[in-house]
TORVEXKE-180276 format. One record per residue (C-alpha): residue in one letter; residue number from 0; x, y, z. Coordinates in steps of 0.02 Angstrom, whole numbers, always signed. Layout:
N
['a' NUM [X Y Z]]
...
This chain:
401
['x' 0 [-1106 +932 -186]]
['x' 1 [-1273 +843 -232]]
['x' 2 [-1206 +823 -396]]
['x' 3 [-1070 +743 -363]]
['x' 4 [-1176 +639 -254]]
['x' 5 [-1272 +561 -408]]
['x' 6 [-1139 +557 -543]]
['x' 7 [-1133 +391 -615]]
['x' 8 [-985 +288 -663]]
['x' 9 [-857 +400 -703]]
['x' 10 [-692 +364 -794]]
['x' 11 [-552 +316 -714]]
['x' 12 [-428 +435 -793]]
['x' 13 [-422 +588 -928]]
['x' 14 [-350 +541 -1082]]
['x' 15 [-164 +619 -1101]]
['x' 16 [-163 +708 -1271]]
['x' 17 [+4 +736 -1348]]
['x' 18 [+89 +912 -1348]]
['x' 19 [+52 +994 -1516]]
['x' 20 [+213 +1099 -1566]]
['x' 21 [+201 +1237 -1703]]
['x' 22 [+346 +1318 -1791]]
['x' 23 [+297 +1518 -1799]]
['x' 24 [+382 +1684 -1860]]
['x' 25 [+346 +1827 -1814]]
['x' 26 [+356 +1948 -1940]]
['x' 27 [+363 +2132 -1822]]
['x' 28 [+504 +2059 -1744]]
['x' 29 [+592 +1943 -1815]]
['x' 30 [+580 +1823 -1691]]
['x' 31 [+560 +1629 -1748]]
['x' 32 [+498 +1521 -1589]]
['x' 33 [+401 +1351 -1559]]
['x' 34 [+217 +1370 -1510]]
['x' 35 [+148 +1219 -1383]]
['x' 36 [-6 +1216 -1339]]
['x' 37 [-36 +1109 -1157]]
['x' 38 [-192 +1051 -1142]]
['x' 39 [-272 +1044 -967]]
['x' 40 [-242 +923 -820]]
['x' 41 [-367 +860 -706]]
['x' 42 [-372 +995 -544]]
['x' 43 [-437 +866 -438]]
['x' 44 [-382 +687 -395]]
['x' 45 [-541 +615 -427]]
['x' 46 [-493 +423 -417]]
['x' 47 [-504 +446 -233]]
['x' 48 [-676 +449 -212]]
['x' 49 [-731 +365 -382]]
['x' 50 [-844 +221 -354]]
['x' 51 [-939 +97 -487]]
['x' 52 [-1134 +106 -397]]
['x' 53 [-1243 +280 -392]]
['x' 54 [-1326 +347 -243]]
['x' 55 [-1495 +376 -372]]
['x' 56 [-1569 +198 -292]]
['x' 57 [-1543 +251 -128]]
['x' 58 [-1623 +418 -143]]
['x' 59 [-1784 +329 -225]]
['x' 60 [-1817 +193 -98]]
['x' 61 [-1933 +176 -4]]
['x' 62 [-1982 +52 +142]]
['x' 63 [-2051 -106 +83]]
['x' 64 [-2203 -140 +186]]
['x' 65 [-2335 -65 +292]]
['x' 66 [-2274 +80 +415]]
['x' 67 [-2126 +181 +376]]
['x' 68 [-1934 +128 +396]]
['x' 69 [-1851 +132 +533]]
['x' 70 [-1744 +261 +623]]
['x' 71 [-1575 +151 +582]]
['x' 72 [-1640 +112 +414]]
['x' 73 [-1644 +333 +390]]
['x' 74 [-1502 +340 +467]]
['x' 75 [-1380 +242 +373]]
['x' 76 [-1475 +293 +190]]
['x' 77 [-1456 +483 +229]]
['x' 78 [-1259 +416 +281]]
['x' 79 [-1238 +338 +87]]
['x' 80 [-1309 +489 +22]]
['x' 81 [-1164 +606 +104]]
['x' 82 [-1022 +479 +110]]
['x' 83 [-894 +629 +52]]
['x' 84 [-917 +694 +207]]
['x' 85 [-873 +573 +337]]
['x' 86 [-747 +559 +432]]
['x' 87 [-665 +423 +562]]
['x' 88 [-697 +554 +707]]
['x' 89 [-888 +563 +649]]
['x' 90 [-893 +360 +677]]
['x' 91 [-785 +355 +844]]
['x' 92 [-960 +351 +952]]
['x' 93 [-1045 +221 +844]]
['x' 94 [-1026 +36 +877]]
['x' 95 [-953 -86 +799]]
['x' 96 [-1104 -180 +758]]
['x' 97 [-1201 -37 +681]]
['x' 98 [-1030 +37 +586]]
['x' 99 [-1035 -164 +504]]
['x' 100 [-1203 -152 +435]]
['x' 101 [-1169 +27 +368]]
['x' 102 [-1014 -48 +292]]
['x' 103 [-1126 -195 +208]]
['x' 104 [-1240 -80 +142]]
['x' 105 [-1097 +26 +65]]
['x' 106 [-1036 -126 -27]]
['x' 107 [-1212 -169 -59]]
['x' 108 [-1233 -3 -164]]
['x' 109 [-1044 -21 -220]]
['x' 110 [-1006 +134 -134]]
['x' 111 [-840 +74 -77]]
['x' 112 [-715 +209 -137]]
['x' 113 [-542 +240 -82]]
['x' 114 [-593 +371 +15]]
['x' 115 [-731 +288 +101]]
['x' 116 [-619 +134 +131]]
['x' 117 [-497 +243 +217]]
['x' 118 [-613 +317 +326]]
['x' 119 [-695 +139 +372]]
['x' 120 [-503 +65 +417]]
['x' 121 [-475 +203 +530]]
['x' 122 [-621 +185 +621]]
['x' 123 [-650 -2 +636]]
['x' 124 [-446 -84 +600]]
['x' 125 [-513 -225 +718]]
['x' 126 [-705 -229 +747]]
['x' 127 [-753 -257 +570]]
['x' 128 [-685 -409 +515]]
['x' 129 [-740 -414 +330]]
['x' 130 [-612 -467 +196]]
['x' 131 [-700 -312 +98]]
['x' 132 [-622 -207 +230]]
['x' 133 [-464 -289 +285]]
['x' 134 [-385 -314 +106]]
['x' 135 [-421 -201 -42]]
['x' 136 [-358 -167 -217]]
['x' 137 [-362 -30 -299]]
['x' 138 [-293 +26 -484]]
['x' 139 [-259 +154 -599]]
['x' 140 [-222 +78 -757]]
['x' 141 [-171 +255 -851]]
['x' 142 [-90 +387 -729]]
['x' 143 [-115 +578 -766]]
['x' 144 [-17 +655 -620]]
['x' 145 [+142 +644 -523]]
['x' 146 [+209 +482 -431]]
['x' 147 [+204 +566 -279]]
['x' 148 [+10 +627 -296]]
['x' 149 [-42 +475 -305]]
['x' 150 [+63 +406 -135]]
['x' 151 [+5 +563 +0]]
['x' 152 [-192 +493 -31]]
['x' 153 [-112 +319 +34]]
['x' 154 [-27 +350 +160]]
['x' 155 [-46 +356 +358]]
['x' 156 [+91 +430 +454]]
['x' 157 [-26 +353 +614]]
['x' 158 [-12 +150 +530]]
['x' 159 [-188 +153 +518]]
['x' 160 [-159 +32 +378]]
['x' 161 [-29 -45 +264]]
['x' 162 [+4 +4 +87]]
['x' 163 [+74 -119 -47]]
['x' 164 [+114 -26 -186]]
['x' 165 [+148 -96 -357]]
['x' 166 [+214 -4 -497]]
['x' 167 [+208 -64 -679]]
['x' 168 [+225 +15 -868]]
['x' 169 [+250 +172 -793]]
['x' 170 [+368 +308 -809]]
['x' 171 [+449 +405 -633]]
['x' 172 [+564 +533 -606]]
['x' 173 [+738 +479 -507]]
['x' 174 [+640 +611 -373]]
['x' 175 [+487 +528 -359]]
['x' 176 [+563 +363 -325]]
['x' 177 [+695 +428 -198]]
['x' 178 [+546 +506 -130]]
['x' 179 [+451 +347 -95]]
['x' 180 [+511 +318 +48]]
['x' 181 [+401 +466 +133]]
['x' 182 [+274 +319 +106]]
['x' 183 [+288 +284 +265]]
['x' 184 [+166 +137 +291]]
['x' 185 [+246 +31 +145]]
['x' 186 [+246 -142 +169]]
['x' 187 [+284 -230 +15]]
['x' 188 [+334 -141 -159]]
['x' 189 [+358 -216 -319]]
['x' 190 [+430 -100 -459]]
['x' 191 [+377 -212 -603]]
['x' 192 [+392 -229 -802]]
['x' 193 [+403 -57 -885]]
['x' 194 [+461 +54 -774]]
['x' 195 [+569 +192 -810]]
['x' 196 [+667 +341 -724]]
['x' 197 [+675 +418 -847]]
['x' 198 [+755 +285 -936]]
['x' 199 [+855 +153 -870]]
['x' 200 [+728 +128 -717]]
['x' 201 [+790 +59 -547]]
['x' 202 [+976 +70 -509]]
['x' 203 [+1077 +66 -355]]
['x' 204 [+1097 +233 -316]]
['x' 205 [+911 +242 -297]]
['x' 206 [+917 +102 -171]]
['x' 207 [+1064 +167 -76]]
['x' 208 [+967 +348 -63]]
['x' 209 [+812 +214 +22]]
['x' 210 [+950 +122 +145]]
['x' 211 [+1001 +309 +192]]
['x' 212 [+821 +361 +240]]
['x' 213 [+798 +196 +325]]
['x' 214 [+982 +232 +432]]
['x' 215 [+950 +425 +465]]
['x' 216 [+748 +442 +477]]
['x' 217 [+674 +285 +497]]
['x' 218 [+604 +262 +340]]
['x' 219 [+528 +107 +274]]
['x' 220 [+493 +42 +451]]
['x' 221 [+343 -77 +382]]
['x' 222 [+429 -143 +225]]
['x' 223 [+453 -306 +242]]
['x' 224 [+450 -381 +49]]
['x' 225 [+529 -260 -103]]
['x' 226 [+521 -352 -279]]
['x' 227 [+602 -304 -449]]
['x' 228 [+562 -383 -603]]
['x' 229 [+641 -349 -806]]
['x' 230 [+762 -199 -718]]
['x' 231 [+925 -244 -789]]
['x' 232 [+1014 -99 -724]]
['x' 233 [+1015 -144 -536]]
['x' 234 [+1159 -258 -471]]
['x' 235 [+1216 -373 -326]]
['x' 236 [+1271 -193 -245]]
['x' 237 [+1106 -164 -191]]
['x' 238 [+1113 -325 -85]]
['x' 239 [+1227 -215 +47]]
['x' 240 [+1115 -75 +35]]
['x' 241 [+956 -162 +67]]
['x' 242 [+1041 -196 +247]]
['x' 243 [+1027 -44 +298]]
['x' 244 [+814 -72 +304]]
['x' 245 [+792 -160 +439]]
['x' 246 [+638 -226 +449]]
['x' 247 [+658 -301 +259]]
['x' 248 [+651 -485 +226]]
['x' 249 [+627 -534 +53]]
['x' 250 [+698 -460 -95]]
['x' 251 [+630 -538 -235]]
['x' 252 [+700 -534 -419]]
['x' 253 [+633 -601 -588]]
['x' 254 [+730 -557 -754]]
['x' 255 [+864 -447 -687]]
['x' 256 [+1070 -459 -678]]
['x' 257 [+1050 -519 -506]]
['x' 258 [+1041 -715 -497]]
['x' 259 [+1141 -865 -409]]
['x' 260 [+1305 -805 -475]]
['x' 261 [+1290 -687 -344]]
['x' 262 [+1231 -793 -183]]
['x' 263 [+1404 -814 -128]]
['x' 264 [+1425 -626 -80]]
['x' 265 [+1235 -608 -34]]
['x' 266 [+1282 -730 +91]]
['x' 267 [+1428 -640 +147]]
['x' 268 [+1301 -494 +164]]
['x' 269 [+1157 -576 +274]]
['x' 270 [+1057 -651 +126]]
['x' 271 [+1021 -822 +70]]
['x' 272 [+964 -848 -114]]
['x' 273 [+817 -962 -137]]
['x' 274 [+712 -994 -293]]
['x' 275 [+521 -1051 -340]]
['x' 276 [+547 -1224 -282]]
['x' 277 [+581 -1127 -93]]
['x' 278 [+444 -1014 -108]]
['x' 279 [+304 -1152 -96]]
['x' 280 [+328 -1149 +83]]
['x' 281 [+282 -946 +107]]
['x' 282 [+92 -970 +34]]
['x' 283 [-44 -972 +131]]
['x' 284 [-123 -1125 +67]]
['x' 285 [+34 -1228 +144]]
['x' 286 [+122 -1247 -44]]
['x' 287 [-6 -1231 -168]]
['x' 288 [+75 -1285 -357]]
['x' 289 [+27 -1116 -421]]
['x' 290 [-12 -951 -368]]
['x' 291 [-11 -769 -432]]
['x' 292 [+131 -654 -410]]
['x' 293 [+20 -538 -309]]
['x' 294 [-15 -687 -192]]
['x' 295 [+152 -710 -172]]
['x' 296 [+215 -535 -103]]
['x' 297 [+56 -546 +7]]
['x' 298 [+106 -736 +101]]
['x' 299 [+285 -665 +95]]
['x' 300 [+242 -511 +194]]
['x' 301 [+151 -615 +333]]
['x' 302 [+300 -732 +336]]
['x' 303 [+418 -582 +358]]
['x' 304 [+349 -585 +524]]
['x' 305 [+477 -728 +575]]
['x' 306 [+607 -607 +563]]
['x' 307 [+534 -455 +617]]
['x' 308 [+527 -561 +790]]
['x' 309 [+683 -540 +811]]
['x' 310 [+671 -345 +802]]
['x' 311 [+521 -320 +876]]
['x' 312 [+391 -402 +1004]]
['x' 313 [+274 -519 +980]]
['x' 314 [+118 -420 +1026]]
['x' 315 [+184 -273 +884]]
['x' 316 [+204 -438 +766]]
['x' 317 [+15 -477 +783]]
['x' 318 [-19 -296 +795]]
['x' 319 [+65 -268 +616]]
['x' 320 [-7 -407 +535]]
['x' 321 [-191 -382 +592]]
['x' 322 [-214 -229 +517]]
['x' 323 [-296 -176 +351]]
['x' 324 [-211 -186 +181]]
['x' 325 [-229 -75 +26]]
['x' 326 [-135 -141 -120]]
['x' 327 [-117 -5 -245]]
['x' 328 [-72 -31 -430]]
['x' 329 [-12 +118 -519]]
['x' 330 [+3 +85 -714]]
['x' 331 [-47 -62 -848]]
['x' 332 [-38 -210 -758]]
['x' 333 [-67 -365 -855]]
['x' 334 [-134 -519 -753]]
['x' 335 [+4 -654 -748]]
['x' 336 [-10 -823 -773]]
['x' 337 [-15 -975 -649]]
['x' 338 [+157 -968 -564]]
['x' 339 [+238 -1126 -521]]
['x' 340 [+312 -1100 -388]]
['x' 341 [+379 -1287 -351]]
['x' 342 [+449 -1283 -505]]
['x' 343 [+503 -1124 -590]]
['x' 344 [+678 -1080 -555]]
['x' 345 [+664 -893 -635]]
['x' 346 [+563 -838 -477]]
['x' 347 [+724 -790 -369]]
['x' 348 [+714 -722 -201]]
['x' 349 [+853 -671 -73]]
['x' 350 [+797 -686 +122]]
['x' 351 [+868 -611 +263]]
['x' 352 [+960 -710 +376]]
['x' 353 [+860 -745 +538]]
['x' 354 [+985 -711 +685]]
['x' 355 [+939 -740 +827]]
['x' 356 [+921 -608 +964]]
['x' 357 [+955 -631 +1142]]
['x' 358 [+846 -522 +1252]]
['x' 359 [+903 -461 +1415]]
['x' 360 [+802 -455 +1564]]
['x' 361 [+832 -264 +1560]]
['x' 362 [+769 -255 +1369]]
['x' 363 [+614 -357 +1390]]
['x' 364 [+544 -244 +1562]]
['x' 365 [+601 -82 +1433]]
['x' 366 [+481 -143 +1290]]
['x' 367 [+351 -207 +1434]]
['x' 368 [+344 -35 +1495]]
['x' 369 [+308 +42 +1326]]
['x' 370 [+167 -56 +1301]]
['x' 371 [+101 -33 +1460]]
['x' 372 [+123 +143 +1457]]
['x' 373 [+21 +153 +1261]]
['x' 374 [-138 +100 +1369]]
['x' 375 [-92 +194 +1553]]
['x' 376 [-206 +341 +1492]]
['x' 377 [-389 +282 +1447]]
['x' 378 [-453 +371 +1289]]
['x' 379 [-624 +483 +1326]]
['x' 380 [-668 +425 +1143]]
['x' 381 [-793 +268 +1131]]
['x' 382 [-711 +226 +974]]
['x' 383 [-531 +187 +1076]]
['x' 384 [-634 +87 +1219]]
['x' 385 [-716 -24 +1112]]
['x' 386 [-565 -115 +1057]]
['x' 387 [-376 -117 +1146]]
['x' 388 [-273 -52 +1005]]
['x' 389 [-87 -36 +1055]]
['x' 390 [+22 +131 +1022]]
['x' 391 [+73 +91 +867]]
['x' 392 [+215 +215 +857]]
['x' 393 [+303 +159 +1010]]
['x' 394 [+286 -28 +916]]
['x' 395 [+328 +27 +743]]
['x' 396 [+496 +114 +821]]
['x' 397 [+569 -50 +852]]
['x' 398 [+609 -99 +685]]
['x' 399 [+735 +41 +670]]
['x' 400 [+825 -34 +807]]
């Protein structure tokens, strides 16, 4: 473990190596088979807890000064030298205050891995109000393993955070992307340039096997934005698919068969077709000229919250959109240029149709009641009485509604 500990940059992924194949005979038994040799996978997922600084500084400081450091100062060094083993339970009894400066040292050091960062937005989702903390990114440019190793590491079946996942010049399994939807804290997912399953890449059966996780197991409660861009095998069918996820807003669409021939039946389907010179109006910086598609998906997932109103309350709104966000970029991802969105009518997008949703008396004392009853018991942990943090399953329910 103290190895580990003082391992400098490491690389972010083995090289794959292409199978060799070998025609062979054998002569004893007349036998004539093809010899392919594997070589060896990673065992260990090590882009978890990969991070660019080394823990040799920390080990060799020493307290500037006369006297000797203080307690805290031991405290949170001996903390960056063992970072692999903390947990969020471990930093339920410290406060807020202290748990910031430990995080401002860790990103002092460049300490910040995945796994750390997990641990930190599990802890603090609301006291620590860094950007450092409350939006990351985080990229594997060359994948080695599975589609679905690299979603279990990021995801929380307790919405501790939400995961945008973005997948480009990469090639899936029909299984792996049927089984995306165990992802179960997605909230925006962009299946980009490149990507392949095994060949084609996205079609509509895929999305109509997402719609039927949505309709019989909830899945996909947290997406609110799903992107496509160069997949020339999906159609205008998915558009009645795609209803079937309820809390989805925005279905976004750049080089693909879907395009304004087809807003006349989108309409008929709950979905209005806008283009770039629309989307001005979802950025945060009130309709900047240009912006990155990453940008994009992120203002159109806060603006989803108009509609997920209507579906759920107000306080789960805020609730969903204060908490942390890990954006995750599996495969070669080029950086884009400028996007205009005022002007470029290529950038298509197809938005749910607010309706609006009359509440009953009855229905608003039934939600009232569930979020009274996620803070009836008071936690014995200091971690859950420094902050109110609402049930977030109860909340997250209502978009299956």
């Amino acid at each position: 473990m103290s190895r580990l500990l003082t391992i400098k940059t490491r690389a972010d992924y083995v090289p794959r190596f292409e199978r060799s194949k070998n025609r062979t005979f054998d002569q004893s038994s007349g036998l004539a088979y093809t010899e392919v040799v594997s070589h060896a996978v990673p065992m260990r997922a090590d882009w978890i807890w990969k991070s660019r600084g080394c823990t040799s500084d920390i080990s060799n400081f020493r307290s500037i000064g006369p006297g000797c450091a203080s307690l805290q100062n031991m405290a949170i060094r001996r903390t960056l030298l063992n970072l692999l083993s903390l947990t969020s339970e471990s930093l339920e009894t410290l406060p807020g205050v202290i748990g910031q400066k430990l995080w401002e040292t860790i990103i002092a050091h460049e300490l910040d891995s995945l796994f750390v960062w997990r641990v930190f937005a599990a802890a603090y989702p609301n006291e620590i109000e860094a950007r450092t903390l409350k939006h990351r990114q985080h990229v594997v440019e060359k994948p080695n393993m599975g589609l679905l190793d690299y979603i279990k590491p990021i995801t929380s079946t307790s919405f501790q955070w939400i995961t945008f996942l973005t997948l480009s010049h990469v090639t899936c399994s029909r299984l792996d992307l049927i089984n995306m939807s165990k992802l179960t804290n997605l909230g925006a997912l962009t299946i980009g340039r490149g990507v392949k399953a095994p060949e084609v890449g996205l079609d509509d059966s895929i999305v109509r096997a997402w719609a039927r996780a949505a309709t019989e197991v909830g899945a996909f409660s947290m997406l609110r934005v799903l992107a496509c861009r160069s997949q020339q095998v999906i159609t205008a069918q998915s558009l009645s698919y795609l209803v079937g996820i309820p809390s989805l807003f925005l279905f976004a669409v750049e080089a693909c068969s879907i395009g304004p021939q087809d807003k006349v039946r989108a309409y008929a389907l709950g979905w209005k077709y806008r283009t770039g010179k629309i989307l001005g109006e979802y950025l945060v910086n009130g309709g900047s000229a240009n912006a990155s598609w990453d940008s994009t998906m992120h203002s159109c997932f806060y603006q989803g919250s108009r509609f997920n109103a209507t579906n759920l309350t107000v306080e789960g709104v805020e609730a969903v959109n204060a908490m942390p966000i890990l954006h995750f970029c599996l495969g070669r991802t080029p950086e884009d240029a400028a996007i205009d969105v005022r002007g470029l009518p290529s950038m298509q997008f197809f938005q749910r149709i607010i309706q609006q949703v009359r509440r009953t008396p009855s229905t608003l004392m039934a939600v009232k009641r569930r979020l009274s009853g996620s803070r009836s018991n008071p936690p014995c942990k200091m971690r859950k009485m420094r902050a109110e943090q609402q049930g977030f399953e109860g909340i997250l329910t209502e978009f299956a509604v």
